[in-house]
C-alpha positions as CSV (number, residue, x, y, z in Angstrom):
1,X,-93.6,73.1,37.9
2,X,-91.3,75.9,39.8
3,X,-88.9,74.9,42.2
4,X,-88.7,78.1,44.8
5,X,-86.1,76.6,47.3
6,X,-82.8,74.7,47.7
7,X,-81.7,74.0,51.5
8,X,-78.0,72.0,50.1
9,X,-76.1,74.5,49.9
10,X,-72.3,75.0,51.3
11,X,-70.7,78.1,52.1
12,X,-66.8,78.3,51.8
13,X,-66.8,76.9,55.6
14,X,-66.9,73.8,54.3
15,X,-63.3,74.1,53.7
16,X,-64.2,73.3,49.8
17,X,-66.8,75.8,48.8
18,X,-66.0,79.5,47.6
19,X,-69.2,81.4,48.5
20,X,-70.3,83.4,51.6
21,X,-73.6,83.4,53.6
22,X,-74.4,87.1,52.1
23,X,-73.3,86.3,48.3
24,X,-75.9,83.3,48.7
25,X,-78.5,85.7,50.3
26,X,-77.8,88.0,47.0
27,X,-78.3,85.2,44.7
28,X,-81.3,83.9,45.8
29,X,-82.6,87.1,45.7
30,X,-81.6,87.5,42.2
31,X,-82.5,84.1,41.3
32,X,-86.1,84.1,42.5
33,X,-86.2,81.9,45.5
34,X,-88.4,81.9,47.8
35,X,-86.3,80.2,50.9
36,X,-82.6,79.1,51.5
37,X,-80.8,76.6,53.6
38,X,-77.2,76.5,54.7
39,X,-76.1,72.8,55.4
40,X,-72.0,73.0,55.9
41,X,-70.8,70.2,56.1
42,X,-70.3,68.4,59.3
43,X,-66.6,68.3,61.6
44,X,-65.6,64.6,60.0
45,X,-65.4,66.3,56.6
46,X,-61.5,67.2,55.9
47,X,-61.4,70.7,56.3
48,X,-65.0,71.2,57.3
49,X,-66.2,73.1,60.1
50,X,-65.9,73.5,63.7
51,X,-69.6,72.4,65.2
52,X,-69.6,75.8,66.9
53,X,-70.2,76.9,63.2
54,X,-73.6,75.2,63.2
55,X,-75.0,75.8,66.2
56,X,-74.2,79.7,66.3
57,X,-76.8,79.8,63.3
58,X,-78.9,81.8,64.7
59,X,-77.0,84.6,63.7
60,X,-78.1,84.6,60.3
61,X,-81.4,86.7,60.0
62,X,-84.3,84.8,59.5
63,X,-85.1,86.7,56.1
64,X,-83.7,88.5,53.4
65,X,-84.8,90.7,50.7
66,X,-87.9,88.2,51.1
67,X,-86.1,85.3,51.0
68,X,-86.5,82.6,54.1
69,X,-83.2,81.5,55.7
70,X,-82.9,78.2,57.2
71,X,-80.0,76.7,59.4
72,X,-78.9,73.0,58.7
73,X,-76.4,70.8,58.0
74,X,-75.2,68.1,55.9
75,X,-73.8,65.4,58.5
76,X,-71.3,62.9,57.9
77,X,-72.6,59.5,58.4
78,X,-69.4,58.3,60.2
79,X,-69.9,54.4,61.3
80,X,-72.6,51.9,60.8
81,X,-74.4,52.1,63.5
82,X,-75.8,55.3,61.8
83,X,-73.7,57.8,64.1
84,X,-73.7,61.2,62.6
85,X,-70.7,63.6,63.4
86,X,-73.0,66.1,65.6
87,X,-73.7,66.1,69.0
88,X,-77.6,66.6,70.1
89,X,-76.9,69.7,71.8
90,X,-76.1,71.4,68.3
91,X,-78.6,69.6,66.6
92,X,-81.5,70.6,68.8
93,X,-80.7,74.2,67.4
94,X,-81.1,73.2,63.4
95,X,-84.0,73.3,61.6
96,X,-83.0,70.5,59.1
97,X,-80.7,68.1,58.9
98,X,-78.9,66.3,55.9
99,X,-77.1,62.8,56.4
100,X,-74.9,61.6,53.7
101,X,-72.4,59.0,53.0
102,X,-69.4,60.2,52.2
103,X,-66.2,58.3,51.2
104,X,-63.4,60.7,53.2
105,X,-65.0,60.0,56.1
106,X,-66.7,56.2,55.9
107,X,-65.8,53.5,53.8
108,X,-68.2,52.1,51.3
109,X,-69.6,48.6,53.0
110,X,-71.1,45.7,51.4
111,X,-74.9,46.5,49.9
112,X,-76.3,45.1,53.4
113,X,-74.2,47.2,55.3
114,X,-74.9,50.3,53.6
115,X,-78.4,49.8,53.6
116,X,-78.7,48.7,57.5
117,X,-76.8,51.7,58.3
118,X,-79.1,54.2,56.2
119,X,-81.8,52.2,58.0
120,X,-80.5,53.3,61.2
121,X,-79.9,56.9,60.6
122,X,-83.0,57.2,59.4
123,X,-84.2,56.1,63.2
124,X,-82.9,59.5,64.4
125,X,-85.2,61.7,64.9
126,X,-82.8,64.5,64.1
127,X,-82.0,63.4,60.5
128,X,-84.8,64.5,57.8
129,X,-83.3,63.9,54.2
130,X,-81.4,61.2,52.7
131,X,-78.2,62.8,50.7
132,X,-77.4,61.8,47.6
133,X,-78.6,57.8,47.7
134,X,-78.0,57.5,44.2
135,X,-74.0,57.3,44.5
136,X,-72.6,53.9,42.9
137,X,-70.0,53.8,45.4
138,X,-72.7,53.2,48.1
139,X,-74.6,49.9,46.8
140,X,-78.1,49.7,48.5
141,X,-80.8,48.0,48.4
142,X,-83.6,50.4,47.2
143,X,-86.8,49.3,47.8
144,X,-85.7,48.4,51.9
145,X,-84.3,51.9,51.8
146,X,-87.3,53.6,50.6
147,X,-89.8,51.6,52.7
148,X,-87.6,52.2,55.9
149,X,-88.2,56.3,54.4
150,X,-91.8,55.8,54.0
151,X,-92.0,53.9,57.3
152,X,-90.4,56.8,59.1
153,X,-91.3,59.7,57.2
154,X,-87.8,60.8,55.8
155,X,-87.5,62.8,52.5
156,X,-85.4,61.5,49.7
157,X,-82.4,63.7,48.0
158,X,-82.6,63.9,44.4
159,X,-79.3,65.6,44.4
160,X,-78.9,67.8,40.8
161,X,-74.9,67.6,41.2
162,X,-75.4,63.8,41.3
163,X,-75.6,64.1,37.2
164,X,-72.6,66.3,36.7
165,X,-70.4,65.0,39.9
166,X,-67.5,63.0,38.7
167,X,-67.4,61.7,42.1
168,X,-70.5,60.0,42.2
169,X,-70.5,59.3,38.2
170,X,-73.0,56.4,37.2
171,X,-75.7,57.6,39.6
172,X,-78.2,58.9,36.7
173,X,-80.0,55.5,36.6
174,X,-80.0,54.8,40.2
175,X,-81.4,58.1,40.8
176,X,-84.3,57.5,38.3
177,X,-84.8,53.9,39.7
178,X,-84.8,55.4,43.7
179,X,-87.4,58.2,42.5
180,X,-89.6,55.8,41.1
181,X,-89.4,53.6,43.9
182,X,-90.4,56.5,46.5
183,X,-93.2,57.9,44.1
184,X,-94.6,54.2,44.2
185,X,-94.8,54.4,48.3
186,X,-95.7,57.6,48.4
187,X,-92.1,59.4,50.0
188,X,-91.3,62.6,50.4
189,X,-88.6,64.0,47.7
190,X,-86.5,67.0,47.7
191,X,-84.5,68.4,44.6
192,X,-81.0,70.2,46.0
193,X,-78.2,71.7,44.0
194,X,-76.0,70.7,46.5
195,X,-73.7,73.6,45.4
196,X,-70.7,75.0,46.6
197,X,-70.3,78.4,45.1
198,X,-73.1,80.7,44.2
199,X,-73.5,80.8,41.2
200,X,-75.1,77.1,41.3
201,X,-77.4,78.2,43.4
202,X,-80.9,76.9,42.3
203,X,-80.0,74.8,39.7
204,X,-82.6,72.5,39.1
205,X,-82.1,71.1,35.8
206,X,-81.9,67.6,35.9
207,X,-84.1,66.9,38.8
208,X,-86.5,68.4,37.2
209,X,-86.3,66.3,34.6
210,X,-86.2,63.2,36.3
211,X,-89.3,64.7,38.8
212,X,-91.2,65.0,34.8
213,X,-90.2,62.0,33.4
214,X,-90.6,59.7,36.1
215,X,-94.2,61.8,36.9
216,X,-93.1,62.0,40.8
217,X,-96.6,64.0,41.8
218,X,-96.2,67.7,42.6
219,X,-97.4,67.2,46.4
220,X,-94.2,64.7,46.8
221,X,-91.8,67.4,45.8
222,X,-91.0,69.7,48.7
223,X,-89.3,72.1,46.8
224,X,-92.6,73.2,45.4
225,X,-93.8,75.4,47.9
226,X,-92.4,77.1,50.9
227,X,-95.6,76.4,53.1
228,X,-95.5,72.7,52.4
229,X,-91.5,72.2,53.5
230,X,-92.1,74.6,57.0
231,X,-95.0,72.5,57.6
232,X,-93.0,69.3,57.5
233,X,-90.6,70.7,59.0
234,X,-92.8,72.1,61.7
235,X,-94.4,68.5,62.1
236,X,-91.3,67.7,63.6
237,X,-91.0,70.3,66.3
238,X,-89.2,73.0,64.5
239,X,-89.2,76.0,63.0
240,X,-91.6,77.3,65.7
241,X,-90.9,81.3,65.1
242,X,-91.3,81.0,61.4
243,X,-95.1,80.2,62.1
244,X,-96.7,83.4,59.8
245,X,-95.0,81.9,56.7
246,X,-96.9,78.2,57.4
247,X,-100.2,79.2,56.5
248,X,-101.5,77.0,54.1
C-alpha cells in the first residue's frame, strides 16, 4: 500500500516550524508525492499566524513539478462549544480544514467535555479531519466520537508524530483502539506527518503500520489516492478548479 499525500504539514509560519512553502514543494517532489497540503496553524496558537496568512493562499500555485498543492489549516479548537479560531470568511477560501485540541490554547476537560465538544466541531461544515484524537491528555469517549464521524462524514487523523511526540506520549494504544473503532463503522481515515520541517515530510511509518495491522481497508485510507481525497473533498463544495485531476 503507497501513501502519495500528506496535507499536515506546517511551514515556519507557524511560529514553530523551520521549513518554507518552496523547500516543501522541493521535497515532495523529491520524495514522490503525488499532492501536498499546507495547514499552519490557526491565530490561537502562540506565535502562530496572522489569519491573513491563510486566506491569501491562493498565492501558492496550484501545482508543482507535478505535485498538487492544497491550502488548509490546522485550527485551534478554542472553547467547548466547538469554536474554531477562524472566521468563515477565511475558511470559505480553504480547501481543507484540520481541527485539533491543543493544550496552549484549551484546557483538557473532563472525558464528557472533550468528547461533546469534538461532537460539536464536527457539526461544522467547514471542519473535515479530526487531529490527532489519540492524545492522552484529551480523554474521549471513542466509540461516540467515531459514530458522531461516521454520522457526519468526517475523516479521522491517524497522526504519524503521535508515536514519536513527547507531547502526546501514551497515544500508541489509543490510536490503534480509535482505528479499529472507525474501520468497524466504516470512517474515513487519513495518515499525516504532521511535520514541521521538511525533512519529515511523508513520513508514514507508523501509520502504516497501524493501517496493516489493524487491516483498516484500502478504500478507508485517503492517502491512497489523489482522486479519491479531491473527490471527497469536492463532495463538499471544494476544490472546484482542480476538476481534471478527479477523474476516477
Amino acid at each position: 500500500m503507497k501513501l502519495v499525500l500528506d496535507c499536515h504539514v506546517h511551514t515556519y509560519a507557524s511560529g514553530h516550524a523551520y521549513s518554507t512553502v518552496k523547500e516543501y514543494m522541493e521535497a515532495a517532489v523529491e520524495k514522490g508525492l503525488e499532492l501536498i497540503g499546507f495547514s499552519d496553524h490557526g491565530p490561537a496558537m502562540p506565535g502562530g499566524p496572522h489569519p491573513f496568512h491563510h486566506g491569501n493562499q491562493q498565492v501558492i500555485p496550484r501545482t508543482y513539478k507535478g505535485v498538487t498543492v492544497l491550502r488548509g489549516a490546522e485550527l485551534n479548537i478554542i472553547d467547548y462549544s466547538g469554536g474554531i479560531d477562524l472566521e468563515e470568511r477565511f475558511l470559505k477560501r480553504l480547501d481543507y480544514v484540520i481541527a485539533g485540541f491543543h493544550d496552549v490554547c484549551l484546557e483538557p476537560g473532563s472525558e464528557s467535555q472533550n468528547t461533546e465538544t469534538l461532537i460539536k466541531v464536527m457539526q461544522n461544515p467547514y471542519v473535515d479531519i479530526l487531529a490527532h484524537t489519540g492524545n492522552p491528555r484529551w480523554q474521549i469517549d471513542r466509540k461516540a466520537v467515531i459514530e458522531a464521524a461516521a454520522a457526519t462524514g468526517k475523516v479521522i487523523e491517524i497522526n504519524n508524530s503521535s508515536f514519536t511526540n513527547l507531547g502526546r506520549k501514551g497515544s500508541k494504544d489509543n490510536c490503534y483502539q480509535i482505528a479499529e473503532l472507525a474501520a468497524l463503522h466504516n470512517v474515513r481515515m487519513i495518515a499525516s506527518s504532521d511535520c514541521h520541517i521538511a525533512f519529515d515530510l511523508g513520513k508514514f511509518d507508523y501509520a502504516a503500520k497501524l493501517f496493516k495491522e489493524v487491516g483498516v481497508p484500502e478504500a478507508l485510507i485517503m492517502n491512497t489516492s489523489t482522486v479519491k481525497w479531491l473527490n471527497y473533498l469536492k463532495g463538499k463544495g471544494r476544490v472546484k478548479d482542480l476538476g481534471a485531476l478527479m477523474e476516477a
